[in-house]
C-alpha positions in Angstrom: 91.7 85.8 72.1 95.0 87.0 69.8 94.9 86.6 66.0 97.8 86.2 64.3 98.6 87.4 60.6 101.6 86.8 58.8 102.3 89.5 56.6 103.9 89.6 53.6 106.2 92.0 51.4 107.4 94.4 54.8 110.1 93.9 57.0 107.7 93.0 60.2 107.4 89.3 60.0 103.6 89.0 61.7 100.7 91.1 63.5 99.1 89.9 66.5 95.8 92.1 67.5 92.2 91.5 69.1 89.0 93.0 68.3 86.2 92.8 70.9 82.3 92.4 70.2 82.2 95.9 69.6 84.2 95.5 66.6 87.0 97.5 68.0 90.7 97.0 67.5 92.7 96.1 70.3 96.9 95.0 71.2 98.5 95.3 68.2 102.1 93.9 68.1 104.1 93.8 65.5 106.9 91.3 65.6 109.7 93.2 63.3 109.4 96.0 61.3 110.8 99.9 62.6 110.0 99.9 66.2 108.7 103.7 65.7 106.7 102.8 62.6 105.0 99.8 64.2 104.5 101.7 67.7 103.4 104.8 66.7 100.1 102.6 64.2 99.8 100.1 67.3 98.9 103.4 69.2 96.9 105.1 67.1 94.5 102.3 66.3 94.1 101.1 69.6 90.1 101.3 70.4 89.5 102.4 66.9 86.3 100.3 64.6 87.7 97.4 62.3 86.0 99.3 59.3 88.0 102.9 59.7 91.4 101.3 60.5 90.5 99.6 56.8 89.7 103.0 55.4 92.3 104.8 56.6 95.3 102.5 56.3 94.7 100.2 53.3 96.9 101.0 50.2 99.6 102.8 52.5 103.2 101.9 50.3 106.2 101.2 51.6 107.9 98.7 49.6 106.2 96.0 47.4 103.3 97.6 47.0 102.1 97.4 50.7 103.8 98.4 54.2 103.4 97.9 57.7 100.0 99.4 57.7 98.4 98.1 54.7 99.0 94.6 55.9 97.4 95.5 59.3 94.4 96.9 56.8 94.6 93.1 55.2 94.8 91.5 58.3 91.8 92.6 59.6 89.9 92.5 55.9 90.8 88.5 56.5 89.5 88.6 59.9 86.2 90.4 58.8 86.1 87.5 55.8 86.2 84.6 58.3 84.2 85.8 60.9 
């Protein structure tokens, strides 16, 4: 099942990912943003561990203190918080 985060402060609008009971990270999809930006992360993350996608992209800057990455980084802290 998709999750859906709306993100905040970057020019991509939400994320849409999955992680699967092995805590991996899954079919990212950015809806707005630069297509090569939000590509090239969706790529790189795909199969990675909820923990180091945290650790690696949380506090990236863009604009407004945050960018495409560092909301994926929130998004998943607020998955990790409800599940």
């Amino acid at each position: 099942m998709g999750i859906v985060y709306r993100t905040t402060g970057t020019c991509s609008r939400s994320i849409d990912f999955e992680v699967d009971s092995n805590n991996k990270v899954h079919n990212v999809r950015f809806a707005g943003g630069c297509m090569g930006n939000t590509q090239g992360v969706s790529k790189l993350v795909e199969g990675m561990d909820v923990d180091e996608v945290i650790s690696r992209l949380k506090g990236v800057q863009c604009r407004n203190n945050t960018s495409c990455p560092d909301q994926l980084a929130r998004a998943l802290e607020e998955y990790k918080d409800k599940k």
